[in-house]
Every structure is written in structure tokens, then in C-alpha cells.
C-alpha positions as CSV (number, residue, x, y, z in Angstrom):
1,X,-78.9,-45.4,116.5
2,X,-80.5,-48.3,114.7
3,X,-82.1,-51.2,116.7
4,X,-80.2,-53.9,117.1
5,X,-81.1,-57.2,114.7
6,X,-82.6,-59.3,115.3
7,X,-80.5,-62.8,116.5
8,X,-80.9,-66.0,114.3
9,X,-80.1,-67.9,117.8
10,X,-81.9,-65.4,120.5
11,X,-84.9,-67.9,121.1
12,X,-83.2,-69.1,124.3
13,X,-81.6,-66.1,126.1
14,X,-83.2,-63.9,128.2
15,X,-80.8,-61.0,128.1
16,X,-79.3,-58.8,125.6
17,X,-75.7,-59.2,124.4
18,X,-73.0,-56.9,126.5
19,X,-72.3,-54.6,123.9
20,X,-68.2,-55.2,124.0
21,X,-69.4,-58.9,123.4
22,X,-71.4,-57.5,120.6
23,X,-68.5,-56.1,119.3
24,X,-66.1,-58.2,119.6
25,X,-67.6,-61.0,117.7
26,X,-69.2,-59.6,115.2
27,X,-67.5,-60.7,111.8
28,X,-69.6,-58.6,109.4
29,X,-67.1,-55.9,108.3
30,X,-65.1,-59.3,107.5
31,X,-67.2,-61.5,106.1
32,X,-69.4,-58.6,104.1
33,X,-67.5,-59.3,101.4
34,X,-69.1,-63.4,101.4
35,X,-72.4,-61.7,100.5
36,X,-72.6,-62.4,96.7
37,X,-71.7,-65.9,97.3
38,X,-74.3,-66.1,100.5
39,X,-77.0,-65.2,98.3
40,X,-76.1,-67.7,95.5
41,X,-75.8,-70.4,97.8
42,X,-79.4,-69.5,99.5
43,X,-81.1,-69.7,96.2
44,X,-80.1,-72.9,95.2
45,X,-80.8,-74.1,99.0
46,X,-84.6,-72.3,98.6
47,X,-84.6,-74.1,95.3
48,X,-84.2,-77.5,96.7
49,X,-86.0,-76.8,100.0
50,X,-89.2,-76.5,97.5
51,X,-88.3,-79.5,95.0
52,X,-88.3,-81.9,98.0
53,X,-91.4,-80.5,99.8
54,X,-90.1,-79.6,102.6
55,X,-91.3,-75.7,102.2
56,X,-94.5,-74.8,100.0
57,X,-93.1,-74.8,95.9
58,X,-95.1,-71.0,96.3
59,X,-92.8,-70.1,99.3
60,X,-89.8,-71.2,97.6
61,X,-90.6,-69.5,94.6
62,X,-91.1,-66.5,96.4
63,X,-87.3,-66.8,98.0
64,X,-85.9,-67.2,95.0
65,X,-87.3,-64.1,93.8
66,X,-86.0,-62.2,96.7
67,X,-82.8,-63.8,97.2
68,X,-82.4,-63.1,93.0
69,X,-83.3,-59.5,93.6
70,X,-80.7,-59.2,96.8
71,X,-78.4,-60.9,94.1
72,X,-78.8,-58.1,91.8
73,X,-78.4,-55.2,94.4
74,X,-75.3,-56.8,95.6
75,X,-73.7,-56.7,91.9
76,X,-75.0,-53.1,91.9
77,X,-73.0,-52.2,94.9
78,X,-76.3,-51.5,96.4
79,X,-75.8,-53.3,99.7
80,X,-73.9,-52.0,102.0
81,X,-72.2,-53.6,105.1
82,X,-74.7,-53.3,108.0
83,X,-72.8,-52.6,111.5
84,X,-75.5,-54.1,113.5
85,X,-75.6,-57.4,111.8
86,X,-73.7,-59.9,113.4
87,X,-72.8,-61.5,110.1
88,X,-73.7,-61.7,106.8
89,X,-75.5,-64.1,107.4
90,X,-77.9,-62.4,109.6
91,X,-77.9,-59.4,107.3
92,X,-79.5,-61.4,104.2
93,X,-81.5,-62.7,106.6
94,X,-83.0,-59.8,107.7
95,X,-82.8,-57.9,104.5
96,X,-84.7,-60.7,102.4
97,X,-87.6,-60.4,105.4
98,X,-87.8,-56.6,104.0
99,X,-88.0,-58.1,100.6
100,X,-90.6,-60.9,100.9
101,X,-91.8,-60.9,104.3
102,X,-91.9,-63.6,107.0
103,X,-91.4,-66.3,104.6
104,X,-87.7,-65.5,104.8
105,X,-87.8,-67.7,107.9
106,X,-88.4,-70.6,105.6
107,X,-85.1,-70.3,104.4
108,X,-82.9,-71.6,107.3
109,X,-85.1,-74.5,107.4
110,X,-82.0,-77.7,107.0
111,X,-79.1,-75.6,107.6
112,X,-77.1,-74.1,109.8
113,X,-74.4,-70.9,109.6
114,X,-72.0,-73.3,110.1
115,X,-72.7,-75.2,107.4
116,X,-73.4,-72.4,105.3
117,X,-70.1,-70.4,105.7
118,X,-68.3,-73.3,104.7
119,X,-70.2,-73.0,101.5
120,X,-69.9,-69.3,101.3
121,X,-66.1,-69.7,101.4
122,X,-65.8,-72.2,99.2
123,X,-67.6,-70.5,96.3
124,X,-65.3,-67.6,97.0
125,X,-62.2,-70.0,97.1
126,X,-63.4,-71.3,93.6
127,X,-63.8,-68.1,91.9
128,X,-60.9,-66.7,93.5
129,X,-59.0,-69.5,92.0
130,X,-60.5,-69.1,88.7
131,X,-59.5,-65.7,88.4
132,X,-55.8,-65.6,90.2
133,X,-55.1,-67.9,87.7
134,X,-55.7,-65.8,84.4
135,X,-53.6,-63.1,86.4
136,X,-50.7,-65.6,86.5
137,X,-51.4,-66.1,82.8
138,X,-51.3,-62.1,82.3
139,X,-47.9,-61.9,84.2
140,X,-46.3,-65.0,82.3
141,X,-47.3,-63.3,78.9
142,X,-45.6,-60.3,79.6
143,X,-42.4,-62.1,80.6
144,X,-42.7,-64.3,77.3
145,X,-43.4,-60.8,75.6
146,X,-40.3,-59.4,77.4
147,X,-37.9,-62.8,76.5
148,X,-39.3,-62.5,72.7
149,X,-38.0,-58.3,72.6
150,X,-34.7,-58.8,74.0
151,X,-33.6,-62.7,72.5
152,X,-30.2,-61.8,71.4
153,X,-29.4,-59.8,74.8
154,X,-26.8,-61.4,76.9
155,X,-26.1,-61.0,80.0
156,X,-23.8,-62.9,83.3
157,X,-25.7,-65.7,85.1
158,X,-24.8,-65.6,88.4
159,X,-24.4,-68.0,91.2
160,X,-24.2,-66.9,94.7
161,X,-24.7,-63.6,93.1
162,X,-21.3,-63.4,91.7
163,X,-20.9,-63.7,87.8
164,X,-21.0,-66.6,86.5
165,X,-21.7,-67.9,83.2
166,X,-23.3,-66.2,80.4
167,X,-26.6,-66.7,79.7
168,X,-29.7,-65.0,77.5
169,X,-31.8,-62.2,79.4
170,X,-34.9,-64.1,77.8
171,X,-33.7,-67.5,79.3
172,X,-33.3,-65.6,82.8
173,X,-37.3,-64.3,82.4
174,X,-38.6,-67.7,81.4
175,X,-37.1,-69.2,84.0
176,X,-39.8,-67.4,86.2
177,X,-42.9,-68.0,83.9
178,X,-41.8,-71.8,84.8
179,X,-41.8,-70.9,87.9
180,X,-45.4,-69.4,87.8
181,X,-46.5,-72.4,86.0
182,X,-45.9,-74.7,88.8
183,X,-48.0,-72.1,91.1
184,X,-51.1,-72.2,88.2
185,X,-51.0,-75.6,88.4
186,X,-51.0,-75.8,92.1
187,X,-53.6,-73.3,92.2
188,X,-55.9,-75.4,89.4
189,X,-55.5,-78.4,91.9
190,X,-56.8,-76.6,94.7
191,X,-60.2,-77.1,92.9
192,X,-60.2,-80.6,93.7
193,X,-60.6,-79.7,97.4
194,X,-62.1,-76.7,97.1
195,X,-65.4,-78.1,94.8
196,X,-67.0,-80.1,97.4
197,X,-70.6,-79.2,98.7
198,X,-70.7,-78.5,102.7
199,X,-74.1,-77.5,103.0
200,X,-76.6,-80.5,104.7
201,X,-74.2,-80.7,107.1
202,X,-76.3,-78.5,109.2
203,X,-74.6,-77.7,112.3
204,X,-72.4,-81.1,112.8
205,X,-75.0,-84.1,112.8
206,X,-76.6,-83.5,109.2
207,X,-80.8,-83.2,109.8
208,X,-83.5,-85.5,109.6
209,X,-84.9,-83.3,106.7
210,X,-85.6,-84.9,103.3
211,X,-83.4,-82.5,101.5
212,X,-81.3,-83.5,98.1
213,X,-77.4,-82.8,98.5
214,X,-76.9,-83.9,95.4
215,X,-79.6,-81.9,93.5
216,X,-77.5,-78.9,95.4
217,X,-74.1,-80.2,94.2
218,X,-75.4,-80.2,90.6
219,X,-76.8,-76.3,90.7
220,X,-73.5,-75.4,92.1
221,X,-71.4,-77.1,90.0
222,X,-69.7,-79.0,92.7
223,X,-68.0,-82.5,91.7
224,X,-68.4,-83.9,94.8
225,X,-70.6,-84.0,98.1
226,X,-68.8,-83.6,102.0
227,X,-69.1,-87.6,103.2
228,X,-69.4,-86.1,106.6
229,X,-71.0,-83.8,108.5
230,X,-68.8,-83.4,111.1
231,X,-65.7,-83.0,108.7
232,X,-67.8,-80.9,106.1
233,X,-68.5,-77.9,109.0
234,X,-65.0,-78.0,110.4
235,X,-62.8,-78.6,107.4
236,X,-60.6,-75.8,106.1
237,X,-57.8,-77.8,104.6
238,X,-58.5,-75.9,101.1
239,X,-58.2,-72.7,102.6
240,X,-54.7,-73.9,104.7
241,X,-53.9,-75.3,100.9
242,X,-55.2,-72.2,99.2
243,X,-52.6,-70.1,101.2
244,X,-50.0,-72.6,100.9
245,X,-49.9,-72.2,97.5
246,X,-50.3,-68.1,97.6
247,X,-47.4,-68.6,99.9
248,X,-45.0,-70.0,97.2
249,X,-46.5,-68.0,94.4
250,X,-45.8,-64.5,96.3
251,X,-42.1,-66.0,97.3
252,X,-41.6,-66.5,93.5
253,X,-42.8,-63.0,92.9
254,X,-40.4,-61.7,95.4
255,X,-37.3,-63.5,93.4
256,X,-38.5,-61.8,90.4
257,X,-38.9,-58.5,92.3
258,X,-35.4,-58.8,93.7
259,X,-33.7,-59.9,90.6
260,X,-35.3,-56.3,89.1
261,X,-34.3,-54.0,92.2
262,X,-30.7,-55.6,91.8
263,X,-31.0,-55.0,87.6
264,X,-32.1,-51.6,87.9
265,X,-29.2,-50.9,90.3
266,X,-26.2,-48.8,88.5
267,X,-23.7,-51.5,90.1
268,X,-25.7,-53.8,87.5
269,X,-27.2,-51.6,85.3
270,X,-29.3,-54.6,82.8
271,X,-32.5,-52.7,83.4
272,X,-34.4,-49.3,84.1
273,X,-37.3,-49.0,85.3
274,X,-39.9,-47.0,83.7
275,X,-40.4,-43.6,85.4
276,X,-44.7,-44.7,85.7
277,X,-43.5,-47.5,87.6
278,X,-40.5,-46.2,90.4
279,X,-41.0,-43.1,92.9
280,X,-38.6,-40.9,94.2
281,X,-37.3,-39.4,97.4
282,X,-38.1,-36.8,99.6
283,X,-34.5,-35.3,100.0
284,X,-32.4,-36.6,97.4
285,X,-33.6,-35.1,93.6
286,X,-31.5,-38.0,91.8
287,X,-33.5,-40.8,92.8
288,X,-35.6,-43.4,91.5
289,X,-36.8,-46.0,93.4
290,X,-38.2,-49.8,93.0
291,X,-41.1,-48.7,95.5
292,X,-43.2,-51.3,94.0
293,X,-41.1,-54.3,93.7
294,X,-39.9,-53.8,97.2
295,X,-43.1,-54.1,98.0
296,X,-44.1,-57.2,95.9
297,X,-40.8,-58.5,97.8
298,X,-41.8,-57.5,101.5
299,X,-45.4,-58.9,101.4
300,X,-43.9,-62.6,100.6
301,X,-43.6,-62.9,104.3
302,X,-47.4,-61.6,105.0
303,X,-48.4,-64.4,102.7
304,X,-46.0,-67.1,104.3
305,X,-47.4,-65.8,108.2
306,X,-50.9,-66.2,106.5
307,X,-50.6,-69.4,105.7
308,X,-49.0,-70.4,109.5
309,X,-51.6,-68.5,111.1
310,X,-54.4,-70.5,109.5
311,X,-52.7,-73.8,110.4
312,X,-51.9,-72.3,113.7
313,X,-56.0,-71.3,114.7
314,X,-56.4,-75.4,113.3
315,X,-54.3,-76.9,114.9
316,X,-56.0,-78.3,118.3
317,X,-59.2,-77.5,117.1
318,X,-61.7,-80.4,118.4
319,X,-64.7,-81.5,116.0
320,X,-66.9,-80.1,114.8
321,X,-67.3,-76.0,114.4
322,X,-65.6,-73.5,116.7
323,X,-65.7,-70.0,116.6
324,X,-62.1,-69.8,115.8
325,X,-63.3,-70.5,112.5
326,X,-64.1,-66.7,112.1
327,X,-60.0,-66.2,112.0
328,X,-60.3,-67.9,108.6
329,X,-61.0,-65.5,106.5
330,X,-59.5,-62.4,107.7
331,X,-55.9,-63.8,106.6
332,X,-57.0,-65.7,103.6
333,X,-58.8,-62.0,101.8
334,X,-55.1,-60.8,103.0
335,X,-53.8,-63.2,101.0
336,X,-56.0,-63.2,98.0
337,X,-56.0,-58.9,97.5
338,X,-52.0,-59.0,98.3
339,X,-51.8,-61.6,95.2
340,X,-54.3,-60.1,93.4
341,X,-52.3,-56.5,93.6
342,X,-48.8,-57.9,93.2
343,X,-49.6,-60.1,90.1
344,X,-51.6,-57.0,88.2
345,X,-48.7,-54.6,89.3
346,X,-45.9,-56.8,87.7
347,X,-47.8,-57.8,84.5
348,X,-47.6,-54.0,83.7
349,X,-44.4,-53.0,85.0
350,X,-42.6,-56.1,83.0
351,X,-44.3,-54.7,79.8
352,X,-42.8,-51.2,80.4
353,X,-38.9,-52.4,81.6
354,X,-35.8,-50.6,79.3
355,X,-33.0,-53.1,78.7
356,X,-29.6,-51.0,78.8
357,X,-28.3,-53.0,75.9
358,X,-25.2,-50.7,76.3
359,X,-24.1,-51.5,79.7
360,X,-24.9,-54.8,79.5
361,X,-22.1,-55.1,76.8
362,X,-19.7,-53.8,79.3
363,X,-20.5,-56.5,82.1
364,X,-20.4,-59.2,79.4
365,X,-16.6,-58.1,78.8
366,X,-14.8,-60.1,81.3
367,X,-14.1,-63.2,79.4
368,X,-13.9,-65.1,82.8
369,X,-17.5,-65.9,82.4
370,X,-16.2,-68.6,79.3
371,X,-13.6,-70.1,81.6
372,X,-16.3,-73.3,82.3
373,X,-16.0,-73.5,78.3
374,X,-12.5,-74.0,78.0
375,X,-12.9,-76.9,80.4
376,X,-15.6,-78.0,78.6
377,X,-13.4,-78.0,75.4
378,X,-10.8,-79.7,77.2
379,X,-13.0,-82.0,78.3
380,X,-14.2,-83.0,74.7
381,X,-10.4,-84.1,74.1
382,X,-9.9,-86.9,76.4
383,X,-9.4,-85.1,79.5
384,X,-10.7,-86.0,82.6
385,X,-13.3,-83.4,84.2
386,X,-11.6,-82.8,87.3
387,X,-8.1,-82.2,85.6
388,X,-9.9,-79.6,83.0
389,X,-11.7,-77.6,86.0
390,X,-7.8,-77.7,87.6
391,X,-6.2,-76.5,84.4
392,X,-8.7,-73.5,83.8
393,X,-8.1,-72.4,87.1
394,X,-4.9,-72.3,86.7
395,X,-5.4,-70.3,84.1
396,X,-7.5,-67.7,85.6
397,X,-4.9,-67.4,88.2
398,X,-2.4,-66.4,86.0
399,X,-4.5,-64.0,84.5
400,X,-5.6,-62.4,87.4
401,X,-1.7,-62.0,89.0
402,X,-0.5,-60.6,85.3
403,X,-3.5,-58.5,85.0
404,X,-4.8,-59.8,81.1
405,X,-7.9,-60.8,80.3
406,X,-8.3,-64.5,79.2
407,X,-8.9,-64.0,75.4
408,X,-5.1,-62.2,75.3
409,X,-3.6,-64.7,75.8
410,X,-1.9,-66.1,72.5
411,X,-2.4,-69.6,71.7
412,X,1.3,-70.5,72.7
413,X,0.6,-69.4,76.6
414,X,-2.6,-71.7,76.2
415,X,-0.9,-74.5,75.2
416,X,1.6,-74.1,78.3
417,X,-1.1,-75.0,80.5
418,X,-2.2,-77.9,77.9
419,X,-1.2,-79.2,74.8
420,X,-5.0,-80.1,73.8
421,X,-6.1,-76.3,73.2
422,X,-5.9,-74.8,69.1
423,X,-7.2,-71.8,67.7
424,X,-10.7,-73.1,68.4
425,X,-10.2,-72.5,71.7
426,X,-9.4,-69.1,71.3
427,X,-13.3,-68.9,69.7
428,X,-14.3,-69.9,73.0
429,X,-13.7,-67.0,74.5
430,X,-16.9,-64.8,73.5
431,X,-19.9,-64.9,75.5
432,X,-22.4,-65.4,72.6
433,X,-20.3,-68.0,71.8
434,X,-21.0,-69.8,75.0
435,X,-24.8,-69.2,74.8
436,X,-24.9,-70.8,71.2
437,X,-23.1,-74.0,72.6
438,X,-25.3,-74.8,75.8
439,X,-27.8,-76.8,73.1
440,X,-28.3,-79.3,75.8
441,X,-32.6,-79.6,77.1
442,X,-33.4,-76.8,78.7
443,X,-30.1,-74.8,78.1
444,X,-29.8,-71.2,77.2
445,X,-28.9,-71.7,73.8
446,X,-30.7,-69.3,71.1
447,X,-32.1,-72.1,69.7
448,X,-33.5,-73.5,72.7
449,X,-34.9,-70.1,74.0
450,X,-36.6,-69.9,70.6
451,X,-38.6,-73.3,71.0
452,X,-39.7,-72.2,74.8
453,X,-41.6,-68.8,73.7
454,X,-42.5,-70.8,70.7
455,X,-44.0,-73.7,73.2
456,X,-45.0,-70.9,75.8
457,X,-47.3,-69.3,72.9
458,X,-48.8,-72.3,71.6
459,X,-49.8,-72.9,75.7
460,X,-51.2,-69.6,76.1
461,X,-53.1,-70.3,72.6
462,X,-54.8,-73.3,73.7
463,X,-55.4,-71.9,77.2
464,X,-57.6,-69.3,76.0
465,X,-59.0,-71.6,73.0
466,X,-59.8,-73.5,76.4
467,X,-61.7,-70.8,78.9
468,X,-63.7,-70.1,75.2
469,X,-65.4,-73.2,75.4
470,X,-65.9,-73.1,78.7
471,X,-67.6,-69.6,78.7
């Protein structure tokens, strides 16, 4: 067994760590995965440490060098986790002394673990951000894809999951890459919070070291500096907000996941799912199940109890730093890899879906879907809303009890229920026709669906014109 490493805070204890206590808080299987961002954060700490004098420029130099070469390894996958660090933090430590010798005490000089973890995460928040987004991207492209294939299909909207009124397939998918727009948005916001610079906080109280916060900011590409030290080491508000809004995105990805199980169902029948995508079952040769949207729709209430938990560990949490802070991150990589998975899974299995034109024909059949049309119609010739809704229903009635659909009826039985219907009433009575007429903002009109991928395109055009210049 390897000797144990050396403690960052063992100058006042006399005894050894119980070894259960050893275990229990250690964090570095956890917080392992912080190392890249541990490492970045160090350099540009040694980098200011020598620019304000407060280590030899030769020693910082020498850090650098290290730290960059750590940096490199890490990339690599050439650093593994070390089970008898207590933390990252302690195993960059101690590796670095391998690398440069005892000038990697230096580096610690101004800061503390507590301010530095709230760095760590931070920088991980930021990229995690960065890169969640462009998945959300990836997934609303495939939708936009999916709508732009299948524009003329159409099939019954539903309300309280009974039919309703007709509406295009490709109105029903862009309905959730508006949905997943709100969540990039949210998710670009986050940035705000996320981008400000903890570290010179030192442990609660700042330090009476001359160091530069600012110069730090600048090499980090942080916005803005933490006001206060007590707030800087204890605040996790963008993490609680980073959940939050992994919370709604993975409810909105459970929607889309249920309204696919329910399409690929026979009783539906709008979609199949590709065979790469479904499994099947142990005992029954016939099956094909929606194994991974079930799953996209079960883990919507891991994020949601992610996002509770986090609030719940903050919640009477006195200033400044507690060790209930270590709870932070377990839930929030949950979060992030559950996301991560989900969004990547659904961007492919969108692209591969089989629209059962066929079928769909047959649940489009019931004219009943039109009957908010014929009011409509009414409607347009003087009569009052309420009276038109009564009249239709009426209608349906009667068609129900004499067991003909709607668009049999002749134009004399329409006119017993009122005198304002004609033969263009009788047009009514078509599902495509009742797509073409809902040209109001945002309806499901061809037209209208047109002018969303249209506008969708152009967005994800000048989104990527926009992460060009950046790169």
C-alpha cells in the first residue's frame, strides 16, 4: 500500500486521520474529474503570484512549466485518480512537487482550497455550458431537418390527448426546437453568474498579499471579479441555476420522448422507430421497444431531485465555507453527463424516425377534427362565437347517434342546423384544408411552417457564422 499524502492542512495535528474518516471524506474519485480546470486555474494563479512579487519571477516560471506539463498529461489521459489523495487538490499538489521540486509549495501562497474549488467549478460550469449548448443546437437541427422531410404530413393535434384539431407533423416538432430554445438561452445566461473570478478570496477574509484579482480575471476570461470574499467561497447560486435550468431542459426532453413512445405505439401508429435505436424483449419475439426514450423520459426526475438536492445542502448553510460544499458536485456531473447522453442520443435517433405516411391518412379520416372550422365559418357570417360552438355540437351529435361522418352530410341537413352554411362549407371538411386556413402568427399553416424552418436555418447559419469568429 502506498503511503498516505501528505496533508495541505497537517501542520497542527498530532495524530493521523482514523482511516474511516479518511474515507469518508475524501472527494477525489469525485472531484478527479476538476483536474484540467485545477491545473489551468494554478497557472494563471503562479503567473500572477510572480508578476506581483510575491514569489521569485524564476519560481514562478518554474510552476508554470510544471503545472503546463501536468496540463498536458491530463489531456493525455495520463493522470489517473490517486486513492490516497484527499482531493484533487492535494494530488496536483503533490504531483507538481515530483515535477519541480519543493517550489511547489510556492504555489498555495494567497489561496486557499476553498477558494480555489469555487474556481475549479466554475471553469467547468463555463465550458460545460459552452458545450451543452451546441448539443441543443445538434438536437434542434435534426428536428428542423425532420419538419423540412415530412412538411406536407398531417396528422390530429391533440388536447388532453384526445384528437383534436389537425395540425402539420413539422409544426408538432418545431414546437419543441422552441422549446429548446428557451433552455439555450437559459443556459447562455447562466454565464453571467457563472464568469465571475472566486479566487483571492482565500479561505473567507481575502489575504493581506499584494496579489492582482484583476490581472487573474483577465487570463481567465472572467467579466467580472467576486465583491466579496465571504460570498465568493460560499456561493453556489450558478450551480443551483445551472441545474435549474438542466431541470427544465431534460423535462422538455421527456415531452419529446413521450410524444415518440406514444407515436411509435400501433394505437397511433405516426412513427417507427428505427430498429438501431429500440431493443427488444426477452420473452416476446414481436417486440420493439422505445428503451431509450423511456429513458430520456425517466431521468427528468433525477435532474429535477438534482436541482432540489443542491438547494436542499444550501439551504441553512451559515457563511462562509462548509464542508457540505463537497455534495455540490456529485449531483451537478449527474446532471451534466445525464444531459449530455440524452441530448446526443435524440439528435440521432430524430434523424433516423420513419413517418408511416399510410396510417397517418387513416387517423386524419374522422372529419371531426374540422368541426372547430365549421364554427369558425359560421363565425365569419355574423354569428356569435358561443352560438357557432353550440351549433357544431349539435352537429356532431347527430352524427355520432346516426353513425355518418360529418362530410356526408348534404348541404340541406347542414343548413337545418343553420341557414349561414353553402357549399363552401362542405370544403371545410378536409383536414389539409384546415391546416391551409390557420394563417394566423404562429399557426400551423404550410405557409407559416415554411417561414419557421426558413427562420430556424438562417439562426442556425448565423450561430455558427458566430462560434467562427469566436474560435
Amino acid at each position: 500500500m502506498r503511503a498516505q499524502q501528505r496533508k495541505l492542512w497537517g501542520g497542527r495535528f498530532r495524530k493521523k486521520i482514523d482511516p474511516m474518516v479518511e474515507r469518508f471524506t475524501s472527494s477525489i474519485a469525485v472531484d478527479f474529474r476538476l483536474a484540467k480546470y485545477d491545473v489551468i486555474g494554478s497557472i494563471v494563479h503562479a503567473k500572477m503570484l510572480g508578476k506581483c512579487g510575491i514569489i521569485p519571477q524564476a519560481d514562478a516560471t518554474r510552476l508554470v512549466k510544471g503545472l503546463e506539463r501536468m496540463l498536458r498529461m491530463i489531456e493525455q489521459g495520463r493522470l489517473k485518480p490517486d486513492p490516497t489523495a484527499e482531493d484533487i487538490h492535494t494530488q496536483i499538489h503533490t504531483a507538481l512537487g515530483k515535477l519541480v521540486g519543493p517550489v511547489a509549495d510556492k504555489l498555495h501562497t494567497a489561496r486557499s482550497r476553498n477558494d480555489q474549488v469555487a474556481l475549479d467549478l466554475r471553469l467547468f460550469c463555463r465550458d460545460v455550458v459552452i458545450q451543452l449548448g451546441k448539443l441543443i443546437t445538434g438536437l434542434q437541427r435534426a428536428l428542423v431537418d425532420a419538419a423540412d422531410e415530412h412538411r406536407d404530413v398531417v396528422i390530429p393535434g391533440y388536447t388532453h390527448l384526445q384528437r383534436a384539431q389537425p395540425v402539420l407533423l413539422a409544426h408538432h416538432l418545431l414546437a419543441y426546437v422552441e422549446m429548446l430554445a428557451r433552455d439555450h438561452d437559459r443556459l447562455t445566461d447562466c454565464l453571467t453568474r457563472i464568469s465571475v473570478l472566486p479566487l483571492g478570496a482565500g479561505a473567507l477574509a481575502g489575504t493581506s498579499l499584494p496579489i492582482d484579482r484583476h490581472y487573474v480575471a483577465k487570463c481567465l476570461r472572467f467579466p467580472r471579479v467576486a465583491e466579496n470574499s465571504l460570498d465568493a467561497v460560499s456561493d453556489r447560486d450558478f450551480a443551483v441555476e445551472l441545474l435549474g435550468v438542466l431541470a427544465l431542459l431534460s423535462m422538455h426532453l421527456s415531452r419529446l420522448a413521450e410524444d415518440l413512445i406514444l407515436w411509435a405505439t400501433e394505437e397511433f401508429g405516426i412513427i417507427e422507430l428505427d430498429e438501431a435505436f429500440a431493443t427488444g424483449s426477452s420473452l416476446m419475439p414481436q417486440k420493439k421497444n422505445p428503451d431509450v426514450l423511456e429513458l430520456v423520459r425517466g431521468q427528468a426526475g433525477l435532474l429535477a431531485g438534482a436541482h432540489v438536492a443542491l438547494l436542499t445542502v444550501l439551504k441553512a448553510l451559515p457563511l462562509a465555507y462548509n464542508r457540505d460544499l463537497q455534495w455540490d458536485k456529485p449531483v451537478l456531473f449527474q446532471a451534466v453527463d445525464l444531459s449530455w447522453e440524452a441530448l446526443s442520443v435524440l439528435s440521432r435517433l430524430v434523424r433516423h424516425l420513419h413517418v408511416r405516411r399510410e396510417r397517418i391518412e387513416q387517423l386524419v379520416e374522422h372529419d371531426e377534427l374540422c368541426a372547430t372550422d365549421l364554427a369558425e365559418y359560421l363565425v365569419q357570417k355574423g354569428v356569435p362565437a358561443r352560438t357557432a360552438h353550440e351549433i357544431v355540437g349539435h352537429m356532431v351529435l347527430s352524427s355520432e347517434r346516426r353513425g355518418r361522418r360529418l362530410s356526408e352530410f348534404r348541404l340541406a341537413e347542414l343548413k337545418r342546423f343553420s341557414p349561414h352554411f353553402d357549399d363552401e362549407a362542405m370544403a371545410l371538411m378536409n383536414p389539409r384544408r384546415s391546416v391551409e386556413l390557420k394563417t394566423s402568427w404562429g399557426g400551423t399553416s404550410p405557409q407559416n411552417v415554411k417561414q419557421a424552418i426558413l427562420r430556424w436555418r438562417r439562426n442556425f447559419a448565423q450561430q455558427k457564422s458566430a462560434e467562427g469568429k469566436i474560435s
